[in-house]
C-alpha positions as CSV (number, residue, x, y, z in Angstrom):
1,X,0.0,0.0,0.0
2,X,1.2,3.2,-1.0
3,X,0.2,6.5,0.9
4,X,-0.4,9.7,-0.8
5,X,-1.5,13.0,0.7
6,X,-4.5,14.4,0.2
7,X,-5.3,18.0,0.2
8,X,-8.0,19.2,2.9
9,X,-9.0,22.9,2.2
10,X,-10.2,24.7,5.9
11,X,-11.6,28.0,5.6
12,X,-10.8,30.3,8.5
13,X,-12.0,34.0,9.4
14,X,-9.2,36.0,10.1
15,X,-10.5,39.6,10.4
16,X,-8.4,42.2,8.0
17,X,-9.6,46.3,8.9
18,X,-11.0,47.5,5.7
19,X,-10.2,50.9,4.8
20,X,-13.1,53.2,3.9
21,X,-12.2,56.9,2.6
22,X,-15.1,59.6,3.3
23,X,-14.4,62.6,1.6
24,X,-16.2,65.7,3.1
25,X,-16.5,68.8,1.2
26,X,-15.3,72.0,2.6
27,X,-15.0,75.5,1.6
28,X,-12.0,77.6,2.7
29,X,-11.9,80.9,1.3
30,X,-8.5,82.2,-0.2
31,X,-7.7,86.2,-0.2
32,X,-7.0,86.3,-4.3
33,X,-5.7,89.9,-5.5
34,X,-7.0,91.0,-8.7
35,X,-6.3,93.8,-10.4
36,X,-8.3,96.5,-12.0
37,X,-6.5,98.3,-15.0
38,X,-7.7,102.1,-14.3
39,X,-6.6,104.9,-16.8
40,X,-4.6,107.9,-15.8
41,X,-3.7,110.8,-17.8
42,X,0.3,111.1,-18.1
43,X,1.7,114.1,-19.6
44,X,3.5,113.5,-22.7
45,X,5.5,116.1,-24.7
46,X,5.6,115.6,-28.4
47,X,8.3,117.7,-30.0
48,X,6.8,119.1,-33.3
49,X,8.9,121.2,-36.1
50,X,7.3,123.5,-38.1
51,X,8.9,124.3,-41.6
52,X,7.7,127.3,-43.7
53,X,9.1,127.6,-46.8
54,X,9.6,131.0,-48.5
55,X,10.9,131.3,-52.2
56,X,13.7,133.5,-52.3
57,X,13.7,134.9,-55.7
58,X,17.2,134.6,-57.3
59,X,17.7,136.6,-60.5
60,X,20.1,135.7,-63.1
61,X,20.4,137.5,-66.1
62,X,20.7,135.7,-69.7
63,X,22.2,137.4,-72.9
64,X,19.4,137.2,-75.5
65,X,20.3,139.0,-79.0
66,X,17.8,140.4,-80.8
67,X,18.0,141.8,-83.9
68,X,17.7,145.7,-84.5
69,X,15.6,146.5,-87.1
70,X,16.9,150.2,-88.2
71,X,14.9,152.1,-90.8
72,X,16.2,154.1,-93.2
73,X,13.7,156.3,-94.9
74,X,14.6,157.5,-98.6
75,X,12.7,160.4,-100.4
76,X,12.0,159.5,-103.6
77,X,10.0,161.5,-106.5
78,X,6.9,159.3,-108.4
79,X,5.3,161.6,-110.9
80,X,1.4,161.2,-110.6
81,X,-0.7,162.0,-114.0
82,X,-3.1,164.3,-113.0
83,X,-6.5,165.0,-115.1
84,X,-8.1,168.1,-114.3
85,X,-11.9,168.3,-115.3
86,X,-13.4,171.6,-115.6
87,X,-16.8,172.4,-115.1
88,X,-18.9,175.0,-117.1
């Protein structure tokens, strides 16, 4: 005979603490800074030049030759025929 060993399976309570998480909701209030953006005027100078332009008239004097037209007159004699008519 031949003995062989048998398993036997025995349950036993062995108690383990089982964690349970609560969560509870509270409200803590923080001091937050926020900040507001409010214009204020600030004097700023803006340097402006003002250019007035005046012609100054320059003169300059160009040689232009024009021809002289000179007359000379001469006297000459045209015999006219002249017709008298009488009248009676």
């Amino acid at each position: 005979i031949k003995q062989v060993s048998k398993p036997e399976v025995k349950y036993i309570e062995k108690r383990v603490p089982k964690k349970v998480i609560k969560y509870v909701e509270k409200i803590v209030e923080v001091p937050q800074v926020i900040y507001e953006e409010r214009p204020i005027e600030v004097p700023e100078l803006i340097h402006v030049e003002a250019v007035t332009q005046v012609p100054r008239p320059h003169v300059q004097f160009v040689k232009k030759e024009v021809p002289k037209v000179v007359l000379q007159p001469q006297e000459r004699i045209v015999e006219v025929p002249l017709t008298l008519t009488q009248e009676r």
